[in-house]
C-alpha positions as CSV (number, residue, x, y, z in Angstrom):
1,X,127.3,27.5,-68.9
2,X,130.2,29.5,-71.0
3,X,128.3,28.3,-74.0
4,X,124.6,29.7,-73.0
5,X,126.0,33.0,-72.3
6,X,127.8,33.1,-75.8
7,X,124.8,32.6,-76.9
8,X,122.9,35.1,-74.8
9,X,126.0,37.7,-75.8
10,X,124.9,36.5,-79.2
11,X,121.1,37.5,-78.9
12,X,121.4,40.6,-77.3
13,X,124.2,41.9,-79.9
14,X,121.2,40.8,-82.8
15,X,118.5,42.6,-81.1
16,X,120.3,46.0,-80.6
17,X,122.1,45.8,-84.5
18,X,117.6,45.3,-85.6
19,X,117.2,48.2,-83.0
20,X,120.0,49.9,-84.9
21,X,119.1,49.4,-88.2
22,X,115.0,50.2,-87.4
23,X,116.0,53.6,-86.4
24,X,118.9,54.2,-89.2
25,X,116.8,53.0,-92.3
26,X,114.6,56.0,-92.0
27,X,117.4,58.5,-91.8
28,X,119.3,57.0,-94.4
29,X,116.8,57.0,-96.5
30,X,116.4,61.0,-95.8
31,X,120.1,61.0,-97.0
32,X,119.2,59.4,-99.9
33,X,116.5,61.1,-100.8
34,X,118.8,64.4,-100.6
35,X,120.8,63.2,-103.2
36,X,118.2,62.3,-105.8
37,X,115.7,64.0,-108.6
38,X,113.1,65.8,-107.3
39,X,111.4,64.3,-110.1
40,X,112.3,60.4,-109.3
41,X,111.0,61.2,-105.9
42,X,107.7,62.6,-106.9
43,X,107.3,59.7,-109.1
44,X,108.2,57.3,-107.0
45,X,110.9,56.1,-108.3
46,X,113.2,56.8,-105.8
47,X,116.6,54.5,-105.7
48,X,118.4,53.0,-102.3
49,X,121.7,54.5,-103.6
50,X,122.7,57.5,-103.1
51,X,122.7,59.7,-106.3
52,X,124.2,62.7,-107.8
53,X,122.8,66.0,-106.3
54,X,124.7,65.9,-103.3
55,X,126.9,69.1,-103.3
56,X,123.8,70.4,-106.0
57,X,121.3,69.3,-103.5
58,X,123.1,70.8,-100.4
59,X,124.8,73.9,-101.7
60,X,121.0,75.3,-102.5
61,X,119.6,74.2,-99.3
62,X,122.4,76.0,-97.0
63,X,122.7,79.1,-99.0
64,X,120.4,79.6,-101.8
65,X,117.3,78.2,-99.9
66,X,113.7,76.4,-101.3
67,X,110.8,77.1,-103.7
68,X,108.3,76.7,-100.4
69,X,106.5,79.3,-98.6
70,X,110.1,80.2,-97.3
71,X,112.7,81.2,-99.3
72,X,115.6,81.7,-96.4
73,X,118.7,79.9,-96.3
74,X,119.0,76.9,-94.3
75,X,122.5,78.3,-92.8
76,X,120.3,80.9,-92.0
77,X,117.5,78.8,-89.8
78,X,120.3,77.0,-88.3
79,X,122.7,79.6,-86.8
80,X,118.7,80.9,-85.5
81,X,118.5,77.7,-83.8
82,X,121.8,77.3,-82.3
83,X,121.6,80.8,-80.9
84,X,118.1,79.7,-79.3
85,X,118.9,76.1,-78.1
86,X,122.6,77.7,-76.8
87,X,120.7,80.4,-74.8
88,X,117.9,78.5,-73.4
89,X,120.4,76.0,-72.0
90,X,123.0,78.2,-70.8
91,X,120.7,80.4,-69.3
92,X,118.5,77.6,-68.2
93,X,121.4,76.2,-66.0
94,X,123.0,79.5,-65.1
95,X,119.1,80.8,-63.2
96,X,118.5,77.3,-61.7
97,X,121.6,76.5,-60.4
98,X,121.8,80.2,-58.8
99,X,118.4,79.5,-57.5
100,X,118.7,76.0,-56.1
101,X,121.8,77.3,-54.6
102,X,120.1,79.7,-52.6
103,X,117.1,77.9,-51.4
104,X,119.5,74.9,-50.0
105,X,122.2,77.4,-48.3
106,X,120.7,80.7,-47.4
107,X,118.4,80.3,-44.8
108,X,115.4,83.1,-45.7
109,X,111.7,83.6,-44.8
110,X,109.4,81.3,-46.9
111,X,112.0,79.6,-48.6
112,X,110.5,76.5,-49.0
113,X,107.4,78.3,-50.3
114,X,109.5,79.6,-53.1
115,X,110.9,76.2,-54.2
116,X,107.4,74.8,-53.8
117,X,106.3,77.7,-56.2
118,X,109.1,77.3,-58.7
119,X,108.0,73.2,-58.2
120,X,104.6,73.5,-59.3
121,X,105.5,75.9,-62.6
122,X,106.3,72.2,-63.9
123,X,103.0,71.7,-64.4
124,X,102.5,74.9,-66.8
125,X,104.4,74.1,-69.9
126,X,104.3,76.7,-72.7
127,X,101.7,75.3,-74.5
128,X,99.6,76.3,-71.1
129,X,100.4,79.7,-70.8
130,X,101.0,80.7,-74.5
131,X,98.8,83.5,-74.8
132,X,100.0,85.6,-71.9
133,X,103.6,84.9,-72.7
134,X,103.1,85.8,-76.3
135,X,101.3,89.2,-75.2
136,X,103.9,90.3,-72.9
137,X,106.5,89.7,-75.5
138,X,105.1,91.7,-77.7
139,X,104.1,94.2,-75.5
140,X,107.9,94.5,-74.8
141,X,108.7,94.5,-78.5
142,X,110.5,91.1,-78.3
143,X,108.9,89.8,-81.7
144,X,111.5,88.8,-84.4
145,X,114.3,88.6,-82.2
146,X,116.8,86.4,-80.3
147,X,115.5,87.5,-77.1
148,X,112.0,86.9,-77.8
149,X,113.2,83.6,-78.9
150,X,115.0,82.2,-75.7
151,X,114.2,84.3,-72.8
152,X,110.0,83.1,-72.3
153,X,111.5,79.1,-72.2
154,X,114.8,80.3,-70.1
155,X,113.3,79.7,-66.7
156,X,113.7,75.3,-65.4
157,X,112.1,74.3,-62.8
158,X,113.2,71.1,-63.9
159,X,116.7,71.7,-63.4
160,X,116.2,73.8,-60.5
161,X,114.8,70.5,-58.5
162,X,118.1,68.6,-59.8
163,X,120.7,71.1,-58.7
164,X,118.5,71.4,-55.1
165,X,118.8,67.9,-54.8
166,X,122.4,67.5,-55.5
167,X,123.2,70.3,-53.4
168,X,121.5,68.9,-50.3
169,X,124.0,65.5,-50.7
170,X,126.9,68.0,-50.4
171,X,128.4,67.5,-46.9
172,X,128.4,70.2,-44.3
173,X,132.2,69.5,-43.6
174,X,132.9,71.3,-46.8
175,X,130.7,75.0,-46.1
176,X,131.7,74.9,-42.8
177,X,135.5,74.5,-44.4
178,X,135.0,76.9,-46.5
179,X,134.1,79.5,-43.9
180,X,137.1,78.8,-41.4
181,X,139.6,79.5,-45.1
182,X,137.5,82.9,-44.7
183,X,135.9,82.0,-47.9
184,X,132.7,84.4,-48.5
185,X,129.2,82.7,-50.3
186,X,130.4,83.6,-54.0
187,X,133.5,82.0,-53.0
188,X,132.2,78.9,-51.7
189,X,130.0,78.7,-54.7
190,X,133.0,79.6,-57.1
191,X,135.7,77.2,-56.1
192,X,133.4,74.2,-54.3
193,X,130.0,73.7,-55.7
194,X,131.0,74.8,-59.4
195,X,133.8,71.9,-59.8
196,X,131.3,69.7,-58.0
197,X,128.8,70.3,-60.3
198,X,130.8,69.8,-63.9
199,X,129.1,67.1,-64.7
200,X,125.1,67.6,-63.8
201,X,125.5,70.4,-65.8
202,X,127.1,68.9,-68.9
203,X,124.4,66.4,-68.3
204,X,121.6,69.2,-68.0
205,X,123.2,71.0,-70.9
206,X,122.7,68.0,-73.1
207,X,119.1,67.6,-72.4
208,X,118.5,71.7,-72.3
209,X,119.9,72.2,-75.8
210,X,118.2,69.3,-77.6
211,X,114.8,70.4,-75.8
212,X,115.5,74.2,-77.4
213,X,116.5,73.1,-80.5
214,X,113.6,71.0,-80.8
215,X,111.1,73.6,-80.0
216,X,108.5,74.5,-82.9
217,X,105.3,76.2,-81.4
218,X,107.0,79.3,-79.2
219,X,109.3,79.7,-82.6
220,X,106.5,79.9,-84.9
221,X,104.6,82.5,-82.5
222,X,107.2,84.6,-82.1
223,X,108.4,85.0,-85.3
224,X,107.1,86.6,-88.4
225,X,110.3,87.5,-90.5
226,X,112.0,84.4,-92.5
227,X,115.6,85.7,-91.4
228,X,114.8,84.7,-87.9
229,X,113.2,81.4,-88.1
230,X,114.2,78.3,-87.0
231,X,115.4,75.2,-88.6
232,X,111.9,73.2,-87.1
233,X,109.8,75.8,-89.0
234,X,112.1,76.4,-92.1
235,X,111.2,72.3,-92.4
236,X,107.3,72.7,-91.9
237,X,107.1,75.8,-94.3
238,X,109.4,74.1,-97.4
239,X,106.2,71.3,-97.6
240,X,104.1,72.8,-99.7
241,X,100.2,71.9,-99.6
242,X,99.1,73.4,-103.0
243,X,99.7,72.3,-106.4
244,X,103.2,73.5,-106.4
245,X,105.7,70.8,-105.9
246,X,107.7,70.3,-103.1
247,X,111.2,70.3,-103.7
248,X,111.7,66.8,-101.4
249,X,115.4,66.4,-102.0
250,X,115.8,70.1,-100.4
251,X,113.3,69.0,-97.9
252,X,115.5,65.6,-96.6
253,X,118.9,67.8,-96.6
254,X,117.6,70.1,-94.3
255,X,116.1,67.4,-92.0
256,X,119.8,65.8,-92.1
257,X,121.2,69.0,-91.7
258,X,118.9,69.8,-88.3
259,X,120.0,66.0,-86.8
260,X,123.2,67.3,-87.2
261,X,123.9,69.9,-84.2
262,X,122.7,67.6,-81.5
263,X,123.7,64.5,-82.6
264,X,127.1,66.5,-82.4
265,X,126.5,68.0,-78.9
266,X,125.7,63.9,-77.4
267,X,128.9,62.9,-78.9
268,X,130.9,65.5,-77.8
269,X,129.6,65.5,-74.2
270,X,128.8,62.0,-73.7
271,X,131.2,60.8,-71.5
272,X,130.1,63.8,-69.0
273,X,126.7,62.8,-69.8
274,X,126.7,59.7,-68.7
275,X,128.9,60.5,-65.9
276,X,126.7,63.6,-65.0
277,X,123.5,60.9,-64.2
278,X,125.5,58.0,-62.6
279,X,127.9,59.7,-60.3
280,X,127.7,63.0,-57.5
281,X,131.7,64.0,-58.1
282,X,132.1,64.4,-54.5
């Protein structure tokens, strides 16, 4: 018995080291590819080792910027994105939790209605409503901008449902607790459901930033000025389609380069991740 679930410890440790390696191999060989010749990788002559151009390779890319249809820094695209992805999920979380908080503890005419409402905007993604979005941001000048940017994506329904839903589990014995300490509604949202809530939103944050940092479409809409696009577009607009040669190795350092920030943010907040999905906190 101890000997078939060695062997079953065994099997599973194999399969997820393949897993590993399936999903590594292409990004290592982007690394790779960011230190070599343009001219090896046109070719095709490209080696599994690492070569030379690294600082070459990666200086130009985060400050001197490609021979593409955009010439802008990638330090440039990224600080973009991380002002996007960092406003859409902190303002994502800061409107839905508000929200969910007050269709689960105020008691108003056509609540429900409301939620329902704010419910069934999950079924129009941006793609949906792109053109009327699009015309009302430019009809209040928010093309080329940071606002323009984050504010059309800021509003979750998503998260508004997972904060609602949390807050129903919270027991009663604690608002009606908080109102014999005299404690006010900002109060009992301030020093009750906040600390309850640490960890859904470090979870939510998690999934909010990678899902504005990954957004391509609204960016490339919205803006029309090289200084204030994003890293997903900076990538699309350095492949060249005409005769000119793409410069690959600037290419694969900038597609490291954007893994980098959320890669960083699941590290960082994976304990409160995983915490934020299994547990309530309560």
């Amino acid at each position: 018995m101890v000997e078939n679930e060695g062997l079953q410890r065994y099997v599973a440790h194999a399969i997820l080291w393949i897993g590993i390696a399936i999903v590594a191999f292409p990004v290592y060989l982007a690394f790779v590819a960011s230190t070599q010749d343009n001219a090896a990788i046109a070719n095709g002559h490209m080696s599994l080792l690492p070569g030379g151009h690294f600082i070459e390779t990666y200086y130009k890319t985060l400050f001197v910027g490609s021979s593409g249809t955009t010439r802008e820094p990638v330090g440039t695209m990224l600080l973009n994105s991380l002002i996007m992805a960092l406003s859409i999920a902190l303002g994502k979380i800061a409107i839905s939790i508000l929200s969910a908080y007050a269709i689960v503890f105020f008691r108003f005419p056509f609540r429900m209605t409301v939620f329902w409402i704010i419910f069934i905007t999950l079924m129009l993604p941006v793609e949906v409503r792109i053109y009327p979005t699009y015309k009302i941001a430019a009809d209040l000048n928010l093309l080329d901008s940071y606002s323009g940017l984050a504010l059309p994506l800021i509003a979750s329904a998503t998260a508004t449902l997972l904060f609602r839903q949390f807050f129903m589990t919270v027991p009663d014995e604690l608002l009606e607790a908080s109102r014999i300490d005299g404690a006010g509604p900002f109060r009992f949202f301030k020093d009750t459901l906040l600390p309850l809530s640490r960890t859904n939103m470090a979870a939510l944050f998690v999934i909010l930033f990678i899902y504005g940092w990954n957004q391509y479409l609204w960016p490339l809409l919205i803006t029309t000025r090289d200084d204030m696009q994003t890293i997903q577009v900076g990538i699309r607009k350095m492949i060249v389609t005409s005769d000119a040669l793409t410069e690959w190795p600037v290419v694969m350092a900038t597609s490291i380069l954007a893994m980098l920030p959320p890669v960083l943010v699941v590290i960082v907040m994976q304990k409160l991740f995983v915490r934020g999905l299994v547990e309530t906190e309560k």
